[in-house]
C-alpha positions as MATLAB code, in Angstrom:
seq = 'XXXXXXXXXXXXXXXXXXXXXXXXXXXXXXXXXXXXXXXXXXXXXXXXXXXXXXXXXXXXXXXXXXXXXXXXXXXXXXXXXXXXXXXXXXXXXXXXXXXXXXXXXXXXXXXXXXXXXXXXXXXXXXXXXXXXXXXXXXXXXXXXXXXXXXXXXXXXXXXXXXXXXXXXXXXXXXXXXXXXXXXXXXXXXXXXXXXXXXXXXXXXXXXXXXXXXXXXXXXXXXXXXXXXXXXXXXXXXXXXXXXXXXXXXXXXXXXXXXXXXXXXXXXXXXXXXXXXXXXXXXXXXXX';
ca = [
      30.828   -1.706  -12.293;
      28.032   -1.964  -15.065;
      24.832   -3.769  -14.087;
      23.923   -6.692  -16.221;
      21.581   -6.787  -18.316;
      19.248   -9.105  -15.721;
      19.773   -6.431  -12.934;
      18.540   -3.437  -15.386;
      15.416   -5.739  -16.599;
      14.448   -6.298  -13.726;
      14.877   -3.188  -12.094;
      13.058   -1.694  -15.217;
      10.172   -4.339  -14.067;
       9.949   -3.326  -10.239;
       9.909    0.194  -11.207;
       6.683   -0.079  -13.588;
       4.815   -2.390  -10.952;
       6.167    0.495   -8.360;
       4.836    3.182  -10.603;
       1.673    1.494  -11.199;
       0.375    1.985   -7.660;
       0.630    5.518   -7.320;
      -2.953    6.227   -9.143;
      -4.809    3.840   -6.842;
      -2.659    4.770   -3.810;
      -3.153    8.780   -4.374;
      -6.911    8.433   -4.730;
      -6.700    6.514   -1.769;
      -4.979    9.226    0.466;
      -7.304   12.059   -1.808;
     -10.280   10.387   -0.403;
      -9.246   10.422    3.082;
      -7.152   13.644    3.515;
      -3.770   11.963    3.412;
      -0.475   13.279    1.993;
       1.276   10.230   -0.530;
       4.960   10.137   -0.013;
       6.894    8.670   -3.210;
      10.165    9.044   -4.360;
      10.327   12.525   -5.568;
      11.939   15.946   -4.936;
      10.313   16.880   -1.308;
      11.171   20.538    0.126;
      10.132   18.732    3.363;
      13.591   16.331    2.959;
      15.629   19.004    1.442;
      14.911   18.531   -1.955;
      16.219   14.673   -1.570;
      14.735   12.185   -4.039;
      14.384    8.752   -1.575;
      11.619    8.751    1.163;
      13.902    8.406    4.088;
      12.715    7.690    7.530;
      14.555    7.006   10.313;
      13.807    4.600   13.622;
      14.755    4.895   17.080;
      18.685    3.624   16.627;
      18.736    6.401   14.267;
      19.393    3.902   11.213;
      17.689    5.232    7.901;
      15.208    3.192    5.630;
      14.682    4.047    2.168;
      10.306    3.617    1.308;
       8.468    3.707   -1.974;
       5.243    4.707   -0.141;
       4.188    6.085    2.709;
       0.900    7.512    3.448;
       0.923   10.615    5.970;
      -1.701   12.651    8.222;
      -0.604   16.301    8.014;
       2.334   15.990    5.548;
       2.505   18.204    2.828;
       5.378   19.183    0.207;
       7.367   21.056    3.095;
       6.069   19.328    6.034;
       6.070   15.657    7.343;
       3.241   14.311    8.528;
       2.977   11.561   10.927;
       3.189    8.043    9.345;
      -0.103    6.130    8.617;
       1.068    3.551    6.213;
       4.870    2.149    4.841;
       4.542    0.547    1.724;
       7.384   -1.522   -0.609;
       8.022   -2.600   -3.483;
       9.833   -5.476   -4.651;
      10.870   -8.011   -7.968;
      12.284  -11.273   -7.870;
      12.709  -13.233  -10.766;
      13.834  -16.269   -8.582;
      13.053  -18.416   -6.281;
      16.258  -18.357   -4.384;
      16.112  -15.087   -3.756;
      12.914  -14.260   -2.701;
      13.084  -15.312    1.048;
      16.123  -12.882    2.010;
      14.087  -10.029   -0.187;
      11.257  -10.569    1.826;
      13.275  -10.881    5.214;
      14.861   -7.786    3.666;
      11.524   -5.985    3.559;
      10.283   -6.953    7.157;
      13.813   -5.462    8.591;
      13.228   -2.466    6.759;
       9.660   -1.966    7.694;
       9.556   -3.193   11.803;
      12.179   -1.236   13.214;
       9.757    1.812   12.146;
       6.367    0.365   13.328;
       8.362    0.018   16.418;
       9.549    3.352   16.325;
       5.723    4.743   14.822;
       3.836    2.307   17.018;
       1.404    5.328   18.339;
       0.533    5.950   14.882;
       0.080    2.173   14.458;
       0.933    2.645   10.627;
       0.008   -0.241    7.899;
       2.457   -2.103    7.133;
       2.751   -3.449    3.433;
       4.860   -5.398    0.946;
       3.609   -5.833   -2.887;
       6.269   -8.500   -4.673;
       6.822   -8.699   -8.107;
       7.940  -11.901   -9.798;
       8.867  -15.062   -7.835;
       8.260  -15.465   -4.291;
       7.631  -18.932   -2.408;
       4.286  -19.075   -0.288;
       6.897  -19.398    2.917;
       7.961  -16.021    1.732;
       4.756  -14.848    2.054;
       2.944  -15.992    4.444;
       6.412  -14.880    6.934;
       5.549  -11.455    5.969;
       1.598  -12.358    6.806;
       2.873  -13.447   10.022;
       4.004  -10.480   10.962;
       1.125   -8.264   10.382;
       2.232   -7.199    7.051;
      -0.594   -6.778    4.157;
       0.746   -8.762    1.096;
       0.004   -8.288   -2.403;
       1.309  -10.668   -5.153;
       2.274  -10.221   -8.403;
       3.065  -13.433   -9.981;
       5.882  -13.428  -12.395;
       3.394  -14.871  -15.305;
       1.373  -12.665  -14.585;
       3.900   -9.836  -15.216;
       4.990  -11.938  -18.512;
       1.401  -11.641  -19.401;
       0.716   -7.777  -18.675;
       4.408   -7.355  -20.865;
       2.406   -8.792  -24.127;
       0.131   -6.082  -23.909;
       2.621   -3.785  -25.826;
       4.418   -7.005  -27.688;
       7.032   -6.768  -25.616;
       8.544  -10.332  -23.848;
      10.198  -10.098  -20.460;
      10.327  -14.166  -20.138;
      13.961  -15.165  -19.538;
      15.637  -17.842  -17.412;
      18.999  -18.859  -15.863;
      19.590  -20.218  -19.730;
      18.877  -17.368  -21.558;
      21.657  -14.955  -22.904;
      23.125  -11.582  -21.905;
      22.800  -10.456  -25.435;
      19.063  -11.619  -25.214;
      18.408   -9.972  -22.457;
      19.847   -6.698  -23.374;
      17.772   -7.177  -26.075;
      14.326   -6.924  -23.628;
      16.263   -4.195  -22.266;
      16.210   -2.366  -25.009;
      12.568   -2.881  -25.849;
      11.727   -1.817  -22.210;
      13.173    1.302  -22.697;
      11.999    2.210  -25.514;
       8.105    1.781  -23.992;
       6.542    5.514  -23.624;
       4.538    6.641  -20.895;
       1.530    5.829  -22.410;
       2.308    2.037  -23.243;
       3.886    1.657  -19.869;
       0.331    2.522  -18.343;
      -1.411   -0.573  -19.995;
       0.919   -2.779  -18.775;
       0.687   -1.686  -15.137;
      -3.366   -1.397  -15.776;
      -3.183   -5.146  -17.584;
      -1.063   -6.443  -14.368;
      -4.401   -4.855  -12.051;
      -6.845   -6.325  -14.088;
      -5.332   -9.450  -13.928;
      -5.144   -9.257  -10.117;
      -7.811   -6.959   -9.421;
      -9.823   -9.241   -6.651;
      -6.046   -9.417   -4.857;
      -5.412   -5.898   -5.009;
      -8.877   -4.698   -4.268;
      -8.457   -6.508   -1.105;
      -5.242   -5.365   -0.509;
      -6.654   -1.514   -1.121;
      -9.177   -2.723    1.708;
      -7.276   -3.888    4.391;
      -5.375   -0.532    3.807;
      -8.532    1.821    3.936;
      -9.782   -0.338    6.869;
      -6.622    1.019    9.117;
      -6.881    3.890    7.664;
     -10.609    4.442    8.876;
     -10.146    2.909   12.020;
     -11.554    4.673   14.857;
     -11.023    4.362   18.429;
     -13.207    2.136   20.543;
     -12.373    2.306   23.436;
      -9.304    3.230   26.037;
      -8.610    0.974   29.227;
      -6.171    3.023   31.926;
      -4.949    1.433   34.774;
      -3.572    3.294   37.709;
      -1.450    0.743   39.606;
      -0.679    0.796   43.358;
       1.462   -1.966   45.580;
       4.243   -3.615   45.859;
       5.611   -5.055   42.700;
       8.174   -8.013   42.430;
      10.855   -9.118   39.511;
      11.802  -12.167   39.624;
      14.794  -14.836   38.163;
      12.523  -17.085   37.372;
       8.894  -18.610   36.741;
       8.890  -20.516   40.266;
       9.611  -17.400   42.006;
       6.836  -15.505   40.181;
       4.729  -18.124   41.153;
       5.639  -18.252   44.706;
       5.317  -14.253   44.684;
       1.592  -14.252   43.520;
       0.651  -17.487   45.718;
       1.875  -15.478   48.615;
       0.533  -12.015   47.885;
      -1.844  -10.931   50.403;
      -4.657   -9.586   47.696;
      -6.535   -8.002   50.860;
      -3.941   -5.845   52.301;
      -3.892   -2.054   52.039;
      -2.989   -0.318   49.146;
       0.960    0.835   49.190;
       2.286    3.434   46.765;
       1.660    4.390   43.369;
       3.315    2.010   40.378;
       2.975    3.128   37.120;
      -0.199    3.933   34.533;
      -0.923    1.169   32.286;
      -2.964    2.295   28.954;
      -4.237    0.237   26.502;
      -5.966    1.652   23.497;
      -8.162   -0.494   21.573;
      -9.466    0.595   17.394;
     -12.393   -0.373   15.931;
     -10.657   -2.927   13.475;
      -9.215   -4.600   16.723;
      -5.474   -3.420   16.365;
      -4.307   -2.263   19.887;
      -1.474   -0.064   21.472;
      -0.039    0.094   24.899;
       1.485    2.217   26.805;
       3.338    2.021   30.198;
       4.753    5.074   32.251;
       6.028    5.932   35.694;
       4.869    9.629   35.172;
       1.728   11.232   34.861;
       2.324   13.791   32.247;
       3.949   10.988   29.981;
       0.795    8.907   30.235;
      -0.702   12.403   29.254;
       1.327   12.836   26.303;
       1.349    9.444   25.335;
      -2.540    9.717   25.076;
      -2.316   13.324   23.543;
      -1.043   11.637   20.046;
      -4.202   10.319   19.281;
      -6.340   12.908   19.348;
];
């Protein structure tokens, strides 16, 4: 079935603002001995074009960025930032895109949560503050592209992307056209018009980006337990368990190793095991 002509604009759109981020992202991973993934033909997948990564359930989740320590063109890396892309000319769509995003994106922190990666969304177009701040909520770094904005950065080149529920397929085909006919070069000033025009916004999304990337360890709490442990069907009987608990009797067998790694931007991983070389290799992937 042929797209319409509203699909292809604004897929033409979320490409550009897509495209737009490489320069400031590759400097980014340049400057701090990173490898940027993008969609491109990687030896490391097998030539394939999408950057593909795949979570524990073993479901696969197309990226337009990720940001790698130790990847190369013919070797992955392990993840240190997943970052998407997204348009939306409307309002009514922009709160499933964004839930969209946040399913594709936490089942691999989950997954990655050693390598505490970044997590981040940069939307295109129209997208309510609820849709936003959700994302914000959930640890994501957000960076906003308002669709006047991208109307704006468009008029650089004389070309008008402005169209509503009202306007026309013929119209729009119309903008189509024009889009496509934009070389590399003219493409460029829109994408650098859009930064300018957001450049305290994206300079602090760069930041809160280079700050995970930077982070350094501070500090690493390990907790060999010993005694007798209790699970419970309920909160009265955990309370009766711990009011009863004789705190001064002798120490019974080992539990488990509780580790809790702490970075100097505050983020934090933990780790539970049962066996001592787990715990081992658990702590082995951060050196």
């Amino acid at each position: 079935m042929a797209q319409s002509p509203t699909h292809r604009l604004g897929q033409f759109i979320g490409e550009l603002i897509e495209k737009s981020l490489h320069k400031p992202l590759a400097a980014l991973a340049k400057k701090h001995g990173l490898y940027l993934d993008y969609k491109h033909a990687r030896p490391a997948r097998d030539g394939k074009h999408k950057a593909l990564w795949r979570d524990l359930k073993g479901n696969t989740h197309d990226l337009d960025y990720v940001l790698e320590k130790g990847g190369t063109e013919t070797k992955v890396g392990r993840p240190k930032a997943f970052i998407e892309v997204a348009y939306r000319r409307y309002t009514k769509h922009s709160r499933n895109k964004a839930q969209e995003m946040q399913g594709a994106i936490m089942p691999l922190a989950e997954t990655y949560a050693a390598d505490r990666p970044f997590l981040g969304v940069v939307l295109g177009g129209v997208f309510t503050a609820n849709s936003v701040t959700q994302l914000s909520s959930h640890g994501f770094g957000v960076l906003h592209f308002p669709y006047a904005s991208i109307v704006a950065a468009f008029k650089v080149v004389g070309v008008d992307v402005a169209f509503n529920e009202d306007s026309s397929d013929a119209d729009v085909a119309k903008q189509v056209r024009e889009c496509q006919r934009l070389d590399e070069a003219q493409r460029g000033r829109i994408g650098k018009r859009l930064h300018q025009l957001h450049r305290p916004e994206l300079s602090q999304f760069l930041a809160e980006l280079e700050t995970c990337l930077t982070r350094t360890i501070s500090g690493v709490l390990v907790l060999a337990l010993h005694g007798r442990s209790c699970e419970t069907a309920s909160i009265q009987q955990a309370v009766e368990f711990i009011r009863g608990h004789d705190e001064s009797s002798a120490i019974a067998g080992f539990c488990r190793y509780e580790i809790h790694i702490r970075y100097s931007n505050h983020d934090e991983v933990r780790g539970s095991f049962q066996e001592k070389l787990e715990a081992v290799r658990f702590l082995e992937t951060f050196r």
